[in-house]
ROPANU-744819 format. One record per atom (N, C-alpha, C): x, y, z; residue in three letters. Coordinates in steps of 0.001 Angstrom, whole numbers, padded with zeros to 6 digits, always signed. Layout:
residues N
XYZALA...
END
This chain:
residues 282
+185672+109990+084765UNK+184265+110372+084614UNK+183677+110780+085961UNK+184059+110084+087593UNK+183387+110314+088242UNK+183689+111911+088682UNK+185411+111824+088803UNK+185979+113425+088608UNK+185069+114494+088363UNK+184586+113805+087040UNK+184541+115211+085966UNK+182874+115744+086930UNK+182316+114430+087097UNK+180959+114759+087639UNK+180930+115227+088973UNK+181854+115263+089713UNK+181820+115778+090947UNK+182128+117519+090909UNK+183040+117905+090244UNK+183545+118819+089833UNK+182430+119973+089147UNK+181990+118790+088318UNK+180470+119431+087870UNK+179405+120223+088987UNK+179273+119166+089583UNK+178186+119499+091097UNK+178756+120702+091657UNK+179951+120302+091950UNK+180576+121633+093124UNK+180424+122708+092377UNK+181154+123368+091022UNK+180559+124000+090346UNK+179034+125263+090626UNK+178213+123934+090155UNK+176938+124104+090151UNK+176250+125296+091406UNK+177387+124926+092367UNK+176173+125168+093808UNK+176234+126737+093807UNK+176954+127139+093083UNK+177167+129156+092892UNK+175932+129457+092279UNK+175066+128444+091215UNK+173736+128615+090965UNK+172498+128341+091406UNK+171344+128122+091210UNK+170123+128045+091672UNK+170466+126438+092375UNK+169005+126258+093209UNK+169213+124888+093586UNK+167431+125382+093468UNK+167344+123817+093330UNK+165776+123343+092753UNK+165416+122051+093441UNK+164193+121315+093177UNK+164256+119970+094039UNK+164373+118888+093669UNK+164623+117746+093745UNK+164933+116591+093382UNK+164058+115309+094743UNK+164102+114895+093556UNK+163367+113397+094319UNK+165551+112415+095371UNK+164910+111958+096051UNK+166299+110967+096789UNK+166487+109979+095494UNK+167800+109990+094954UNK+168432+109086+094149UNK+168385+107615+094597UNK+168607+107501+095735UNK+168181+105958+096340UNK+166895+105710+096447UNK+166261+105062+095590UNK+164360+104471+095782UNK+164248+104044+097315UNK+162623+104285+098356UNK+162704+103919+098951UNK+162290+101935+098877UNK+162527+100868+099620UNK+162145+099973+099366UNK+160429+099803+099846UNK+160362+099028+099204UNK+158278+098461+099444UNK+158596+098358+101010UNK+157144+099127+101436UNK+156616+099244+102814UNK+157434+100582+103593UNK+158381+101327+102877UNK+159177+102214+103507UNK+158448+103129+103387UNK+158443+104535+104432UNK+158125+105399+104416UNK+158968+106576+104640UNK+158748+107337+103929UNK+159620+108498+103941UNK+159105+110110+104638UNK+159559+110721+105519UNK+159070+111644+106237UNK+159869+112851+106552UNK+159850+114162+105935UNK+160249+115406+106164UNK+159644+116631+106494UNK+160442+117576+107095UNK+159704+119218+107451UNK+160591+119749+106570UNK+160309+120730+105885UNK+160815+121686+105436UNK+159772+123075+105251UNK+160691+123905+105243UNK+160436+125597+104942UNK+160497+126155+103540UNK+159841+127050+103198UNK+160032+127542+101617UNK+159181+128728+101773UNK+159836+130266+101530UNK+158958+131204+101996UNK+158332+131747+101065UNK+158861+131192+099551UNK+158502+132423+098392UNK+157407+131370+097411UNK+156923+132043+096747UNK+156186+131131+095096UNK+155887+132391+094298UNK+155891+132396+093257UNK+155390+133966+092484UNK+154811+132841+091215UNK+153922+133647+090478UNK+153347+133683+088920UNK+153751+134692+088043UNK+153753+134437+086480UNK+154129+135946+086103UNK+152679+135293+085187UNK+152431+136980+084792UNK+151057+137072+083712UNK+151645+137859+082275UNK+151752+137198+081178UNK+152756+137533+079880UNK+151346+138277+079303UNK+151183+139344+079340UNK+149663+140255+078383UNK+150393+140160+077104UNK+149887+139689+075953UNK+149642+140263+074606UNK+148703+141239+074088UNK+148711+142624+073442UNK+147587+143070+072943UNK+147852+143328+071454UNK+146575+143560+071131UNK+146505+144157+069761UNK+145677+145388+069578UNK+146337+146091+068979UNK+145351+147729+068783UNK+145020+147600+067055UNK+144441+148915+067103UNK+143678+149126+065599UNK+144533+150629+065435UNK+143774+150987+064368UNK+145007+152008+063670UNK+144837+153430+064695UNK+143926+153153+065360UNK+143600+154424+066514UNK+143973+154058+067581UNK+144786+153243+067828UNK+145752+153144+068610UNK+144583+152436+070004UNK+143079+151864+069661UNK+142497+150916+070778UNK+143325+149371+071081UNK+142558+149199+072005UNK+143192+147677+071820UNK+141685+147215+072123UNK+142124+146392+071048UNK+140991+145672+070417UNK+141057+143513+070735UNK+142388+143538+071139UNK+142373+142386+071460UNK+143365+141531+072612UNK+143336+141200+073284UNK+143823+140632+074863UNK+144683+139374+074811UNK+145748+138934+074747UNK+145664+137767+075030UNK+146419+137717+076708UNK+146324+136628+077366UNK+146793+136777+078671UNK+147718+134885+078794UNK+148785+135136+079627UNK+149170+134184+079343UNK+149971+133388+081024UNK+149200+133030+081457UNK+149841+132493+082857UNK+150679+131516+083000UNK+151965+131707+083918UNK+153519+130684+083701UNK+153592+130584+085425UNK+153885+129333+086041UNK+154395+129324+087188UNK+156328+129670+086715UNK+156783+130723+088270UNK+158034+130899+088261UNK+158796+129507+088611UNK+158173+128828+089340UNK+158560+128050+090375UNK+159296+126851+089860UNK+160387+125976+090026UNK+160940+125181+089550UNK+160968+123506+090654UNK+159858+123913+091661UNK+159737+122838+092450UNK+158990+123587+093033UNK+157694+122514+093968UNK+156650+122818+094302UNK+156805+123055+096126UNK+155815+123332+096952UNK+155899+123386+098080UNK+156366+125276+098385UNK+155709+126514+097694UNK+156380+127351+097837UNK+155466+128485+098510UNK+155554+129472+099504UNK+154715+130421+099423UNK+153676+130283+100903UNK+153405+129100+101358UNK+152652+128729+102645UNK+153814+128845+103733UNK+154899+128950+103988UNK+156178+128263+104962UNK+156699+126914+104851UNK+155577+126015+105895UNK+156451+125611+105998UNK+155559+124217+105575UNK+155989+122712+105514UNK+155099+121720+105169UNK+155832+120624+105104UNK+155319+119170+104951UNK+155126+118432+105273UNK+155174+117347+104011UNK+156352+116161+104248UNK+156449+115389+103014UNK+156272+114054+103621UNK+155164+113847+102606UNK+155004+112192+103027UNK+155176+110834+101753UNK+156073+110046+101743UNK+156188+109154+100510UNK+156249+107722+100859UNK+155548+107123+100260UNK+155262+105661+100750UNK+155851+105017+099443UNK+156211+103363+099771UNK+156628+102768+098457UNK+155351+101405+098361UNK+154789+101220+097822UNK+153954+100425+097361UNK+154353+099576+096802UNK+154846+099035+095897UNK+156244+097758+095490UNK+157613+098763+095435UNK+158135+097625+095321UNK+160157+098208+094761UNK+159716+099222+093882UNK+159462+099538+092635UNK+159271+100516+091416UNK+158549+101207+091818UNK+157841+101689+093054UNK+156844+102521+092555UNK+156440+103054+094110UNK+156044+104379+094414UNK+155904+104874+095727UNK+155136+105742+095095UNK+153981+106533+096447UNK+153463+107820+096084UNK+153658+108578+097316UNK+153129+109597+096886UNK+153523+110926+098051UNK+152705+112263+097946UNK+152985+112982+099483UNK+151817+114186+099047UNK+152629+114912+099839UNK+152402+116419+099490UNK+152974+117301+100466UNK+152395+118121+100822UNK+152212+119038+101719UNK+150782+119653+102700UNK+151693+120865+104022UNK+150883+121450+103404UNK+151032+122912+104170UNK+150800+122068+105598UNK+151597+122951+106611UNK+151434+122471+108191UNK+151042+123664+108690UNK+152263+123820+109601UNK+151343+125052+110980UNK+151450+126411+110410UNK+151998+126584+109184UNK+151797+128100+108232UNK+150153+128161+108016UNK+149633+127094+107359UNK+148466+127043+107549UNK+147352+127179+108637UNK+147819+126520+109453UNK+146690+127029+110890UNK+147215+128330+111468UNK+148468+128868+111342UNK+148755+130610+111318UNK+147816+131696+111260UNK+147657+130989+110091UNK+147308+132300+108832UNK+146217+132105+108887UNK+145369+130855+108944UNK+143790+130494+109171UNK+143223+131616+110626UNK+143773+131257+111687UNK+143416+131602+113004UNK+143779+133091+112986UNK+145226+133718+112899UNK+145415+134942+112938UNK+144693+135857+111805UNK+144921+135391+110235UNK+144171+136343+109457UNK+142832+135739+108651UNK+142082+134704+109645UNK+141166+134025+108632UNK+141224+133746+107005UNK+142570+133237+107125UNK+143251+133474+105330UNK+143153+131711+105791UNK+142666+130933+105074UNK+142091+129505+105266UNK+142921+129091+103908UNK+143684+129295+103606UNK+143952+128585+102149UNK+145275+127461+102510UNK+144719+126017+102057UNK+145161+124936+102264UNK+145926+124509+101023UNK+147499+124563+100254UNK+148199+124013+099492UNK+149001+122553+099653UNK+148638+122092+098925UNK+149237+120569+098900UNK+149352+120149+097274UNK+150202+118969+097317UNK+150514+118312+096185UNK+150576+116717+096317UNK+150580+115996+095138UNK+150382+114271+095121UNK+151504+114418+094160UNK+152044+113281+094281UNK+153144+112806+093661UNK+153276+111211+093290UNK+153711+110658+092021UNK+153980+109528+092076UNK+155651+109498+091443UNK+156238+108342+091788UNK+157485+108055+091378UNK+157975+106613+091111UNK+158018+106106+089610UNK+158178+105347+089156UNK+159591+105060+088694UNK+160340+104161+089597UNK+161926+103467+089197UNK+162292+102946+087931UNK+162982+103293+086818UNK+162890+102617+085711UNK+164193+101541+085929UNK+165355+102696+086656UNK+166307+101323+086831UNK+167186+101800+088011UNK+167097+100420+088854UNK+167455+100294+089873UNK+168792+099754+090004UNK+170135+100290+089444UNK+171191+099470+089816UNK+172067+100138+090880UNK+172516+099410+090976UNK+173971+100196+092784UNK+174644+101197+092362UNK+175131+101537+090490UNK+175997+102553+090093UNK+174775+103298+089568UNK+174041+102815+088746UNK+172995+103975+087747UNK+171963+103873+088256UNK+171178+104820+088326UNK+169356+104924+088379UNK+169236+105987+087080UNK+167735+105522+087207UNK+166243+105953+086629UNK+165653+106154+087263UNK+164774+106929+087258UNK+163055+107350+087583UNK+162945+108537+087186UNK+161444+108533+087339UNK+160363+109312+086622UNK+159495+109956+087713UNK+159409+111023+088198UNK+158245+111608+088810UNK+157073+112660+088439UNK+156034+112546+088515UNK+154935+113266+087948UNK+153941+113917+089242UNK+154204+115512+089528UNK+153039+116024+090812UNK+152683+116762+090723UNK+151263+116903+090430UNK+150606+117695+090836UNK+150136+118895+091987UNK+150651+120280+091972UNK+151086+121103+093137UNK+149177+122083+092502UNK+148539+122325+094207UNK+147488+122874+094191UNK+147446+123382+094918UNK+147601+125057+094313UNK+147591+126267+095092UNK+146436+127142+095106UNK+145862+127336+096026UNK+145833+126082+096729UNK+144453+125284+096238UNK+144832+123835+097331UNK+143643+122775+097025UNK+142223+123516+097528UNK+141968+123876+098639UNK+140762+124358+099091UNK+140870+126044+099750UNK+139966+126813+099768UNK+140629+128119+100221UNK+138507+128803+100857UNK+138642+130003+101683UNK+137689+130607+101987UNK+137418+131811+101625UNK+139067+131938+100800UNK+139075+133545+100498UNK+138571+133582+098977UNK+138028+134953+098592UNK+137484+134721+096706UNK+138809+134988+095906UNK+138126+134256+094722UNK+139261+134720+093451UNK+139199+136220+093216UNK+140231+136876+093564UNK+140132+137948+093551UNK+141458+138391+091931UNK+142370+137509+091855UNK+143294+137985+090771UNK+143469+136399+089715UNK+144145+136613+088665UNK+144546+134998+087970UNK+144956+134175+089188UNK+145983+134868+090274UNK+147508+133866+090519UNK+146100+133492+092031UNK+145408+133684+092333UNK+144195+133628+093542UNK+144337+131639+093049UNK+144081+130934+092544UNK+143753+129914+092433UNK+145086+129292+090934UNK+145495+128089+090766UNK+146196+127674+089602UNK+146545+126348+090074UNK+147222+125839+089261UNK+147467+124205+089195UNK+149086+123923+088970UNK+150274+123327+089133UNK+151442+123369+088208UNK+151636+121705+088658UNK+151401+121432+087002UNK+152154+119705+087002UNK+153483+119938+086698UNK+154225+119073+087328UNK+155498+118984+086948UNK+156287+117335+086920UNK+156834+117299+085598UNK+157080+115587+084844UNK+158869+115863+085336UNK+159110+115450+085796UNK+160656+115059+085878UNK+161068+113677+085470UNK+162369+113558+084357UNK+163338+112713+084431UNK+164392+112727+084766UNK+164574+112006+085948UNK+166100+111945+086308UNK+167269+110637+086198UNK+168317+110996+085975UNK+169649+110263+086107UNK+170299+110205+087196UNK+170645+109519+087508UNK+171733+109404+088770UNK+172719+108268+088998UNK+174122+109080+089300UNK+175149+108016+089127UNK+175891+107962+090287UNK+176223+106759+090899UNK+176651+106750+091971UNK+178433+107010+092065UNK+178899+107770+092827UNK+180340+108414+092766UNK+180920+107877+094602UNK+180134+107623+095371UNK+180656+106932+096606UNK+179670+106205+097380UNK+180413+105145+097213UNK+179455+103515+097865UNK+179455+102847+098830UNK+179869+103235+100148UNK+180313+102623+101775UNK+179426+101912+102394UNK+179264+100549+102495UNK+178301+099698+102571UNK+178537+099983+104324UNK+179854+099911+104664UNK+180452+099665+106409UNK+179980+100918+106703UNK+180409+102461+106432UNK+179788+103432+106887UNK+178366+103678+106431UNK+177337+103012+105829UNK+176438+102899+105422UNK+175701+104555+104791UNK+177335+104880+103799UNK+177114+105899+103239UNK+176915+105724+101717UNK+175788+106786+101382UNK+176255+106897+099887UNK+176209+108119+099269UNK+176581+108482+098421UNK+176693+109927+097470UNK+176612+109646+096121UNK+175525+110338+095453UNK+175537+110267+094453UNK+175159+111530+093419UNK+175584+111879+091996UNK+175190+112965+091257UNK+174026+112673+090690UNK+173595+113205+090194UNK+172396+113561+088864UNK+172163+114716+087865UNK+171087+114162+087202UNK+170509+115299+086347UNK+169306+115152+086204UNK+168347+116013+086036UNK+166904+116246+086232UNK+166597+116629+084709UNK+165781+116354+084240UNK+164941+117471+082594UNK+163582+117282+083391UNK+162849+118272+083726UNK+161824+119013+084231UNK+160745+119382+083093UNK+159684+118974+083176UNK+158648+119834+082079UNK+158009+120706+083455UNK+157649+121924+083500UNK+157074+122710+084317UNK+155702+123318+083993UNK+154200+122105+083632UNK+152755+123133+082942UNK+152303+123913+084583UNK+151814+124962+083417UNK+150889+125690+084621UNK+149570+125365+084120UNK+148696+124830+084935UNK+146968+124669+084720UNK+146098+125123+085167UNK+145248+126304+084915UNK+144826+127166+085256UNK+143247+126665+086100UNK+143455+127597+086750UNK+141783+127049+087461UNK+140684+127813+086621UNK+139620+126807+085998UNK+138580+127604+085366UNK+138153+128744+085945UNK+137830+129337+087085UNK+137367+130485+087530UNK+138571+131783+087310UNK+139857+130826+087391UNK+141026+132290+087359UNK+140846+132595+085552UNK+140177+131989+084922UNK+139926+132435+083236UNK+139056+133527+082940UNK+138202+134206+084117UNK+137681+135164+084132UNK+138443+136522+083200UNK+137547+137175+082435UNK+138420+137670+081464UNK+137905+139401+082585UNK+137260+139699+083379UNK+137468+140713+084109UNK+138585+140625+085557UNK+138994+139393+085423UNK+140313+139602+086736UNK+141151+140063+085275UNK+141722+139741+084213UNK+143069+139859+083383UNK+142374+141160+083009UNK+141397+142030+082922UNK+141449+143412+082282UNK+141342+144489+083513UNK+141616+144158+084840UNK+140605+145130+085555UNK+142327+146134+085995UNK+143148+145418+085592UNK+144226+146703+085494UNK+143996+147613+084596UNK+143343+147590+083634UNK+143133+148711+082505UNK+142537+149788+082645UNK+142773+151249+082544UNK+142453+152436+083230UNK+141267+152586+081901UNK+140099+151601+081474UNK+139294+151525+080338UNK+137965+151795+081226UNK+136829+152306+080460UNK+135437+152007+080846UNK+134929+150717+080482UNK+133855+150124+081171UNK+133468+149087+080833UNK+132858+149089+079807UNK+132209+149540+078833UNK+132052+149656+077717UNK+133379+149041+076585UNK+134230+149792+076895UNK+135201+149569+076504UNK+136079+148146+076282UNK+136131+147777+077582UNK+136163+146756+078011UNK+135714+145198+077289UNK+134409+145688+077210UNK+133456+144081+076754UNK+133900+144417+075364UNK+134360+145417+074893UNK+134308+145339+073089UNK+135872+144233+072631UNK+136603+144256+073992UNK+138036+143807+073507UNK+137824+142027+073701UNK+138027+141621+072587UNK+138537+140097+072380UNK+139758+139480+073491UNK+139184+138396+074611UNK+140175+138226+075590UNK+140158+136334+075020UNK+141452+136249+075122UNK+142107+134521+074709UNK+143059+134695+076413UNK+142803+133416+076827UNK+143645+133427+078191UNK+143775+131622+078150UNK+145192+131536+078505UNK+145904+130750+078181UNK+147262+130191+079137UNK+147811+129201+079384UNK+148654+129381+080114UNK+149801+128670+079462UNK+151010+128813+079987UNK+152220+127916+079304UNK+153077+126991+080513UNK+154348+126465+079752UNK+154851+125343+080504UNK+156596+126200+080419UNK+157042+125557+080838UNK+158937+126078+080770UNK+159827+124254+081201UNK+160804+124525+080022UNK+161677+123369+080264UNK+162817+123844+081040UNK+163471+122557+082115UNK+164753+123227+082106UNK+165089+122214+083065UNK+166643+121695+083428UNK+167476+121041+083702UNK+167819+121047+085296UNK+168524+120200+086161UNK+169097+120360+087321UNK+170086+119685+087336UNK+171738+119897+087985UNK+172337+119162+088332UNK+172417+119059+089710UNK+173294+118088+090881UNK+173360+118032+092176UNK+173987+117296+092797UNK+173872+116984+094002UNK+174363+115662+094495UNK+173116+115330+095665UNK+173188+114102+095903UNK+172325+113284+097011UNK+173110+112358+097681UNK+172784+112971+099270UNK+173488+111753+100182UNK+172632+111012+100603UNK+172398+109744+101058UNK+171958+108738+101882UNK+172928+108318+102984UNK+172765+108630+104005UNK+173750+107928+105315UNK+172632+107488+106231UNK+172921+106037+106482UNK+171758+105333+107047UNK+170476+105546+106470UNK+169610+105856+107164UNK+168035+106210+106842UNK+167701+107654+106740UNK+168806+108632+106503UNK+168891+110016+106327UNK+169235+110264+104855UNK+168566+110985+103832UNK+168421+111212+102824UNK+168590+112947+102448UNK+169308+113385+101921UNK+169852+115269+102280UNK+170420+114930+100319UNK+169538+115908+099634UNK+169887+116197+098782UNK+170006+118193+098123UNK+171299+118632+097254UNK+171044+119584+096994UNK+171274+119521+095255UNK+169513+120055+094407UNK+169859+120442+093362UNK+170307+121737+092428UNK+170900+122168+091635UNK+171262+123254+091172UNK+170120+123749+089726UNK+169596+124370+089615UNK+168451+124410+088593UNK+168701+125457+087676UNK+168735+124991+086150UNK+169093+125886+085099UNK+167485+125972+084062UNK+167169+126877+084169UNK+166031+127391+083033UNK+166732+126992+082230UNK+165819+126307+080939UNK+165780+126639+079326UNK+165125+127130+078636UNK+163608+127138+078930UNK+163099+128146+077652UNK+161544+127897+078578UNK+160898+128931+077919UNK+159620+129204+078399UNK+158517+128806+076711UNK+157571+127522+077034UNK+156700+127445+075819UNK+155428+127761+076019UNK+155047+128910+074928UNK+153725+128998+075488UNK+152968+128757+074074UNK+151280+128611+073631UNK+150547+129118+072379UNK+151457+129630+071168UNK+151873+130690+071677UNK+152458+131391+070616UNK+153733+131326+070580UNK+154516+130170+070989UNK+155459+130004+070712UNK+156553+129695+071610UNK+157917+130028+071546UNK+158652+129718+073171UNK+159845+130745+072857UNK+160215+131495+073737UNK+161565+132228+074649UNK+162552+131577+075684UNK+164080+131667+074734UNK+165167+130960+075730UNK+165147+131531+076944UNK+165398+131305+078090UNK+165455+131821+079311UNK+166929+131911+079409UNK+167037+132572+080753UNK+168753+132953+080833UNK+168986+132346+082571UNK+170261+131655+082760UNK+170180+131616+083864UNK+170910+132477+084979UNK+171160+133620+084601UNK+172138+134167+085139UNK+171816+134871+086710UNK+172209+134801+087669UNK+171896+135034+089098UNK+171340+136472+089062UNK+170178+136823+089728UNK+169728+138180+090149UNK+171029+138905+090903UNK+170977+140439+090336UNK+171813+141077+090938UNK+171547+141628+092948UNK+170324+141123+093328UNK+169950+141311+094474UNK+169895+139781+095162UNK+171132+139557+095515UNK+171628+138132+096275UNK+170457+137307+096998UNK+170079+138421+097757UNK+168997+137588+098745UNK+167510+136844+098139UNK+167285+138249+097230UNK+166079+138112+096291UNK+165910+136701+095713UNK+167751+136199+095229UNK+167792+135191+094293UNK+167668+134233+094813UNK+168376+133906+096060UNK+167799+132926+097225UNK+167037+132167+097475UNK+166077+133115+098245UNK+164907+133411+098609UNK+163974+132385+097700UNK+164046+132820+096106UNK+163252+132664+095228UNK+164122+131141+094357UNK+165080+130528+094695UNK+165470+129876+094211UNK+166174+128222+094676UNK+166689+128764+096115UNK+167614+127891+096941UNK+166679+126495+097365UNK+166999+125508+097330UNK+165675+124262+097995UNK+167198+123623+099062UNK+166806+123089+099906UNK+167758+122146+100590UNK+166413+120930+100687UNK+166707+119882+100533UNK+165568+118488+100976UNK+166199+117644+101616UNK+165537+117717+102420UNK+166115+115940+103269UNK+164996+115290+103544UNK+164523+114303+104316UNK+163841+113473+104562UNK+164528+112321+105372UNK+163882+111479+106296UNK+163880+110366+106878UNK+163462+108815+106711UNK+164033+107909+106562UNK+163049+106701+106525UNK+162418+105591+107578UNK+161499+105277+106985UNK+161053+104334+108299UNK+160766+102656+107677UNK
END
């Protein structure tokens, strides 16, 4: 079994990598501390319309999905902070750093992204874990610039359950390695102001007349989907890589399987997909 799961991982790494929480809980009073980089984040906007027999469109629907399969994307670079509050239970936030004072000072672009996180241990043994993480990613939290489009302001919670099984246990080299699996719920939550039904029509080559006559529903959806990986712990150094497979996109009107198959533009896929995490403890 451990074979088969290692084999699995290695596998895996020809596909996406996504993020994962450290398979080892930190203990009460520990703190956990990382830098990392992430250059990309995108939204997609799914338009539905409906026309009449003269070929108007008479009705709008608009439907906003984060791409993103882990949060922290699109500012550079930022900042992870996770505390444990008892054995079961730690919280955490993550926060744009000097991308932010960049972009503030050079292009008066002031927009501050961060996220809260909690992570609850269901089971703590030396071969198996549990936990549960739930965070809230706010893109951003505060900003100076206006809503100028939907993707200008949005919300993405994201519920992870993960598994993890331990495959190497070196108490003397004070190493460990272990696999997992992630099931991800991914909502996007829209910011009341991005519901403006003239940001979702003002692509339309329509008069405004025109315009106010069409029925707009705006709405956003969630996407499920899976990770496998591995996580090391050596000493107080924590370096995990996950592999991330879409399953389906649910929205209002229903849900579409997703495909995971690699972009034919290598870098593109990267770019938009690859996470490395590590972190430190104290």
């Amino acid at each position: 079994m451990k074979r088969f799961c290692v084999l699995i991982s290695i596998l895996g790494i020809f596909y996406s990598l996504s993020a994962h929480e450290a398979s080892v809980p930190l203990d009460k009073g520990q703190l956990s501390v990382s830098y990392v980089f992430y250059p990309r984040h995108s939204m997609s906007r799914l338009p539905i319309f409906t026309m009449d027999s003269e070929g108007e469109i008479i009705s709008f629907s608009g439907i906003s999905l984060s791409e993103n399969f882990f949060s922290m994307s699109g500012q550079g670079d930022f900042v992870n902070l996770e505390y444990a509050i008892i054995n079961p239970f730690s919280i955490g936030i993550r926060s744009s750093f000097l991308g932010f004072a960049v972009n503030g000072f050079k292009n008066k672009d002031w927009n501050y992204c961060t996220s809260f996180y909690a992570r609850f241990n269901l089971i703590s043994h030396s071969a198996v874990r549990f936990h549960t993480v739930s965070e809230l990613w706010c893109n951003p939290l505060f900003s100076n610039q206006p809503i100028t489009s939907p993707e200008s302001r949005y919300f993405v919670l994201y519920n992870t359950v993960s598994g993890n099984l331990s495959i190497l246990n070196s108490k003397e080299k004070e190493l460990e390695l272990n696999t997992f699996i992630d099931l991800k719920v991914i909502s996007t939550l829209m910011h009341p102001k991005s519901k403006n039904r003239d940001l979702w029509l003002q692509g339309l080559e329509l008069d405004q007349a025109k315009k106010d006559k069409i029925a707009v529903d705006i709405s956003s959806g969630s996407r499920l989907a899976y990770a496998v990986g591995l996580d090391l712990l050596y000493k107080k150094m924590a370096i995990n890589l996950a592999f991330h497979f879409p399953i389906m996109r649910l929205t209002k009107y229903g849900y579409s399987v997703e495909l995971s198959a690699p972009s034919s533009d290598a870098v593109d896929f990267l770019l938009n997909n690859i996470q490395l995490t590590w972190s430190y403890r104290f």
